[in-house]
N, C-alpha and C positions, 0 to 999 in steps of 0.2 A: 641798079642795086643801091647807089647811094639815096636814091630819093626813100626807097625801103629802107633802109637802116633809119634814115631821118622820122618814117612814118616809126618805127619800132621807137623809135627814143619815146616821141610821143605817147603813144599808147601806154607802156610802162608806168607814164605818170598821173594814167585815168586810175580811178577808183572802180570805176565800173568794167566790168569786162567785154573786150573788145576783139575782133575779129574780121580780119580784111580778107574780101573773096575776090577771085578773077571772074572774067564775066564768064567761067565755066563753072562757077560756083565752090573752087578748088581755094582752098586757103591759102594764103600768101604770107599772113604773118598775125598773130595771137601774143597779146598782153598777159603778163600772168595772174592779172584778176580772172580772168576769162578759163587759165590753165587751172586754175584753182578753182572755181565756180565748177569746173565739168570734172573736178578730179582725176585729172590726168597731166601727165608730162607736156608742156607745149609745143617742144621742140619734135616729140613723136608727132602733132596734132597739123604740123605745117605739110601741106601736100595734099591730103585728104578731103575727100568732099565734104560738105560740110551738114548735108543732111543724116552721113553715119554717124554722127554726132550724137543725135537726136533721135536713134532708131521707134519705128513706133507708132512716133508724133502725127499729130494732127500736120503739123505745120512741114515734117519732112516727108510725107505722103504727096500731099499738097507740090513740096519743089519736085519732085522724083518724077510726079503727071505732068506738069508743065519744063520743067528742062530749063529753068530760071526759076532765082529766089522770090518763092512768094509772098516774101515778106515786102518787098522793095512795093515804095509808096508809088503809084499812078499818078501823073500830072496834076496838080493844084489838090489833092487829095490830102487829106490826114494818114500821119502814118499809121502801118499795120501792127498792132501790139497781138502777142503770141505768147500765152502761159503755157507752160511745160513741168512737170514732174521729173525730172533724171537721177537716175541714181549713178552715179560716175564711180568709175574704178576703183576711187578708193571705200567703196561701199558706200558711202554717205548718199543719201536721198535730198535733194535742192529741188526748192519751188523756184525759179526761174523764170524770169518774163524778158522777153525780145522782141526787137523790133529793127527796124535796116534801116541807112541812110545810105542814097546813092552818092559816089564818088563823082565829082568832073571829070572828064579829061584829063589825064594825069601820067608821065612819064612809069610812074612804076606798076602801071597797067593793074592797079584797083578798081574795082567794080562798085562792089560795095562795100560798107560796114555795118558787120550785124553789132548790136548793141546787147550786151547782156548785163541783168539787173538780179542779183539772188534776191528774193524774197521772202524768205525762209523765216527769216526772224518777226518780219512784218506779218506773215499770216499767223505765227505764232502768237503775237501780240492780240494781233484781230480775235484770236480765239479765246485770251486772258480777259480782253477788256467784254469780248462775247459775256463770260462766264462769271466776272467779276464787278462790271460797269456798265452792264445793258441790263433790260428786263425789259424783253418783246422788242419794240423799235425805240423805248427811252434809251439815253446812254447819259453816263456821268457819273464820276466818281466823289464830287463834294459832298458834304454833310448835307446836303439839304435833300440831292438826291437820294442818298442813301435811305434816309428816313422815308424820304417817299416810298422806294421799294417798301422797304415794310409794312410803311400800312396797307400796299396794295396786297403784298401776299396775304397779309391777316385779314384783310376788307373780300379776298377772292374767297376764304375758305367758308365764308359767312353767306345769305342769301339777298341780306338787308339791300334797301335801294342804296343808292351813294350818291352822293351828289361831288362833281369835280369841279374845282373852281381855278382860276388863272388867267391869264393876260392872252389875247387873240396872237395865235400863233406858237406856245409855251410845248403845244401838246398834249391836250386833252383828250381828244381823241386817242392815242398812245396807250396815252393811260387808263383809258377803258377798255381798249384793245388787249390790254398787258393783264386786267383784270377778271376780262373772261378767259384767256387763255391758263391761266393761272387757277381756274375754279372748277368745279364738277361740273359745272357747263360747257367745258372747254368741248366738247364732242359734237353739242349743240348749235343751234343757229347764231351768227354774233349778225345783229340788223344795227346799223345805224343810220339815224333821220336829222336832215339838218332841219330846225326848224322854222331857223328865218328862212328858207327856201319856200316855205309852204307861206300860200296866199290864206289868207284867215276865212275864208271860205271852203278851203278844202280840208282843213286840216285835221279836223275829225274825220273825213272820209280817209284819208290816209293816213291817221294813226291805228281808226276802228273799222275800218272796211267798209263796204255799200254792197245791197244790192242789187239789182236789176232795174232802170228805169226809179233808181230813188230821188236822182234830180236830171236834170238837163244834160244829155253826153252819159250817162251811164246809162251804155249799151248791154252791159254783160256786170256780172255779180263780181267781187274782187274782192279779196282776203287784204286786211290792213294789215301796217306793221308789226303789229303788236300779234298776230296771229302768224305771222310769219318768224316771229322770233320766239315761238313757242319752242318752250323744252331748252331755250340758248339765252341770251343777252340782248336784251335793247338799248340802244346809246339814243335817248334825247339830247342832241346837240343843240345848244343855246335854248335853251328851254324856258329863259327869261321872254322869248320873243313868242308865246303863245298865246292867244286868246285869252280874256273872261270868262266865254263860255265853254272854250276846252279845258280850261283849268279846273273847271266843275266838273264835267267828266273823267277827266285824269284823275282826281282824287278819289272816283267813286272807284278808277282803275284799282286802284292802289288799297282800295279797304274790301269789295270784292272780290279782286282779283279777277276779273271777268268783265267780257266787252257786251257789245248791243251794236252793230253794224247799222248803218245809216240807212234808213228805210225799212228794218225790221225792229222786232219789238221783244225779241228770244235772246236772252243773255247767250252769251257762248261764254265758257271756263278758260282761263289761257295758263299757264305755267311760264313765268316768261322772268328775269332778274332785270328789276331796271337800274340805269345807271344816265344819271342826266349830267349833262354840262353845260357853264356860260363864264363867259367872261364879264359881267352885270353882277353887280353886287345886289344878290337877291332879300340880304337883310333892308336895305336902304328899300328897295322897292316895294318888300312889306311894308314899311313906314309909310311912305307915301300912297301906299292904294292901291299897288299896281299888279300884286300879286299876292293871290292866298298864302295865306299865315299858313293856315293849316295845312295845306299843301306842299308850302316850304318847307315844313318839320316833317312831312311824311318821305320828302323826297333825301330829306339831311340828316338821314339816320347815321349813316359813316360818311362824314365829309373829309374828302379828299382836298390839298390844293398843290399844285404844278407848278414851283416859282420862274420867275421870269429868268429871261438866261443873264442880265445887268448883275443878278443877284447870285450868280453860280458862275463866275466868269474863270474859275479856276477851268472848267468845264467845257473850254472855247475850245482847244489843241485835241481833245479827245473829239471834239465835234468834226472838228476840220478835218481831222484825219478818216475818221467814218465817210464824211459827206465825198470829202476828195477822191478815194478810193471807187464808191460809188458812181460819181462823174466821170472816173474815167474808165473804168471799164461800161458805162451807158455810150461815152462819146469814144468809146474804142483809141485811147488814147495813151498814151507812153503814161507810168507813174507819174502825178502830179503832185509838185509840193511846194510848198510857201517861200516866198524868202523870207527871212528873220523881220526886214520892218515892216511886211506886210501883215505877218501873223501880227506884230505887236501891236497895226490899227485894229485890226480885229479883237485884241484881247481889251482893248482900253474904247470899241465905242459903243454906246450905249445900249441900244438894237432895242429900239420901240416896239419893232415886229418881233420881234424873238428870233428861234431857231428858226421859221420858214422865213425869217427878212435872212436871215446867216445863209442857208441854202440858196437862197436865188441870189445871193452876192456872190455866194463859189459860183454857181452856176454860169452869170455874167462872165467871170474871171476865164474860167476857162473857155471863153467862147470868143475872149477878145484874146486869150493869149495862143501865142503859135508852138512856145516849145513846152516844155515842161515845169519848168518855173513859172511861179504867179507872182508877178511885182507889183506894188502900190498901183500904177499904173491903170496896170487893167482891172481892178476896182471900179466899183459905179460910182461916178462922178461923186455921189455926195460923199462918198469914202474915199476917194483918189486924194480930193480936195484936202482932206484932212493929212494928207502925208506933207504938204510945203508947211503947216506948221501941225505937228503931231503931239497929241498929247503925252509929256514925256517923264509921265509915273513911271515907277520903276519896274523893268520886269527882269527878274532873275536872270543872265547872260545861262545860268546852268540850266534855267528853266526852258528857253528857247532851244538852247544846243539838242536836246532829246528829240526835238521834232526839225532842227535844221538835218540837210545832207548837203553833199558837193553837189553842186552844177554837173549838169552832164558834159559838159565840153569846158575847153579851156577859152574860149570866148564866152562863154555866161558868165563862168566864174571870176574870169577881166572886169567884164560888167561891171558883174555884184559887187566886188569889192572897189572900183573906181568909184561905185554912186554910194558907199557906205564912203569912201575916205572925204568925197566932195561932200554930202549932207554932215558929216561932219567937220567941215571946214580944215583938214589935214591931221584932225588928230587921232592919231590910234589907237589910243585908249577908250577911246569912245567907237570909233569904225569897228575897231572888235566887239564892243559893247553891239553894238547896232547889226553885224554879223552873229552875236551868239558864240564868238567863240573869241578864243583867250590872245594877247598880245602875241605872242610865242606862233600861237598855229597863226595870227597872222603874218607876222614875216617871214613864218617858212612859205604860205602862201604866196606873199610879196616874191618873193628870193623867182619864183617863176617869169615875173613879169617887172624886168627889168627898168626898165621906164616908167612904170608907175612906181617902183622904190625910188626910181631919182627925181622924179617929179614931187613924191608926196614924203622929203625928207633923206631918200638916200638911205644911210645906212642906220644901223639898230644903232641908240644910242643917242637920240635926239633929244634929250634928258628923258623916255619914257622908257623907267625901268623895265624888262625883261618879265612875263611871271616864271616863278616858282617852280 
């Protein structure tokens, strides 16, 4: 009984909602984040199985066939994450996500603990930033994208070619993506062709088709792209990488409107919106020879451009948050989220590659980290590196806090703030600074962990005033 009371103190002081099951899957004892989360009284919730909880569900179907929580993780396995809908007693409807950690051995005969995370407010977000900072799979709320949107909705509602321009990796693609879905095409075919893919011998055949025996290996007649995205959208991607002598053709594309298949000599009529992209400065390449002028002007009727993410980095936190969400429910994984000086490498370095160099950093991240938290650390090396000396432009402490949370246990959150108090060499006005949150919520934080208040200064009052 005493080692339970010791486990209830603890829990109490989670933010998360928590729930200890015996190995009959009978509850044993419930935090009132958790009594709160399900909108019910906790002390009725003690004794109960803990699948009537969750009448319904996927996940208590699941325990009810097997006679063990199915949530509890398999040996060397990742754990099991589990979204739910409940609407709890007190009427209120919570999006909820859970997931179990097994207990050891333990005097007060716990089994497991289930983890309970509301969600509610985060899918609500997800659907703001949907509705307010996306368009199609762009996302960003800066000035630069914003304007972007709009040229694209006014570029969808028109027919004219477009040409998108931007740094490899910005999302261009995206952004053509976002342009047919957005146009009277949107019903229609969307075809995109990369074209440095195509070997410059083929590349007329598969833009303009062929047919039967027109060269070597054509077996059978075949419809080009450009026939295949009749009536919808075609994305020339990198279109700077084209032939001479496609480029001659593609312009005849473009003032006819209609093809000539490679081994026949009968136009075909196409109805087709084109939309080209490159990361090549196509003005320069006129100049030097490399590409029709006229061409260029045909294709650069609405030019689009997709800035680089160095240049929208207000735009990183909204990235991260999409991208992370993403990874974890692809890697079936508890909510993933940054700690404070990791996001601030990320908002301060440069990112050559753009959003997919950003993506496959999270990606890394999560692959090298084990719990829920992503620390400097498991960054890619050439990002890791930059945390022993960090570029230390300012970034808003109010700024971070919106996108920091607490640690899920009371050992990360030791961590976190031991390796904020030691990178900042004991001071806390800066370890707050560096956690995202204010002097104040750090000593009440401290106040938990006794030993690191006396090791890093003792008591409030170190001369660092108190805030407000």
């Amino acid at each position: 009984m005493a080692d339970l009371m010791m486990y209830e103190a603890f829990l109490d002081a989670l933010e998360e909602g928590v729930l200890f099951l015996d190995a009959g899957r009978r509850i044993l004892a419930i935090n009132g984040a958790a009594a709160q989360m399900l909108g019910q009284d906790g002390e009725t919730l003690v004794g109960r199985l803990c699948p009537s909880l969750f009448p319904g569900t996927a996940c208590a179907r699941r325990c009810e066939q097997r006679g063990v929580c199915s949530l509890t993780p398999d040996a060397g396995a990742d754990r099991k994450v589990q979204d739910v809908v409940l609407k709890g007693a007190d009427g209120r409807e919570r999006s909820l996500r859970m997931w179990a950690m097994l207990i050891p051995r333990n005097a007060a005969g716990v089994h497991c603990a289930i983890i309970l995370r509301d969600c509610s407010r985060e899918i609500e977000l997800e659907a703001e930033v949907r509705e307010q900072w996306q368009l199609g799979g762009l996302t960003g709320r800066s000035p630069a994208m914003q304007d972007l949107y709009q040229k694209i909705l006014r570029a969808a509602a028109s027919d004219a070619s477009v040409l998108i321009t931007g740094e490899s990796g910005v999302g261009k693609e995206l952004a053509a993506r976002a342009l047919h879905d957005n146009s009277p095409r949107a019903a229609g075919p969307y075809v995109a062709v990369h074209c440095a893919a195509l070997p410059e011998s083929l590349q007329e055949a598969e833009l303009f088709g062929h047919s039967r025996g027109a060269f070597s290996g054509a077996a059978a007649a075949r419809v080009g792209r450009f026939e295949a995205a009749s009536g919808g959208t075609l994305l020339l991607d990198e279109i700077g990488e084209i032939s001479p002598s496609t480029q001659v053709k593609l312009l005849r594309v473009l003032q006819e409107r209609e093809i000539v298949r490679v081994g026949e000599n009968a136009p075909r009529k196409v109805d087709v919106r084109i939309v080209a992209a490159t990361h090549r400065d196509l003005a320069a390449m006129v100049r030097q020879g490399l590409f029709r002028e006229d061409l260029y002007y045909r294709l650069r009727v609405l030019p689009l451009h997709v800035p680089a993410l160095r240049e929208r980095q207000e735009d990183i936190p909204l990235l991260v948050a999409k991208l992370l969400g993403n990874l974890s429910r692809r890697y079936e994984r508890a909510p993933l989220r940054l700690a404070p000086e990791t996001l601030r490498l990320l908002e301060t370095h440069d990112w050559p590659g753009n959003a997919r160099q950003l993506f496959n950093a999270l990606e890394y991240a999560v692959v090298q980290s084990d719990g829920p938290l992503i620390l400097p650390e498991h960054l890619p090396p050439e990002l890791a590196r930059a945390a022993v000396a960090p570029d230390l432009r300012a970034v808003p402490a109010q700024r971070l806090t919106r996108y920091y949370a607490p640690p899920a246990s009371a050992d990360e959150e030791r961590n976190l703030i031991e390796g904020a108090l030691r990178a900042a060499g004991g001071n806390k006005a800066e370890a707050a600074r560096r956690l995202g949150i204010s002097r104040t919520t750090l000593w009440k934080r401290l106040a938990a962990f006794p030993e690191l208040a006396e090791r890093y200064g003792g008591r409030r009052g170190d001369g660092e005033a108190a805030d407000a």
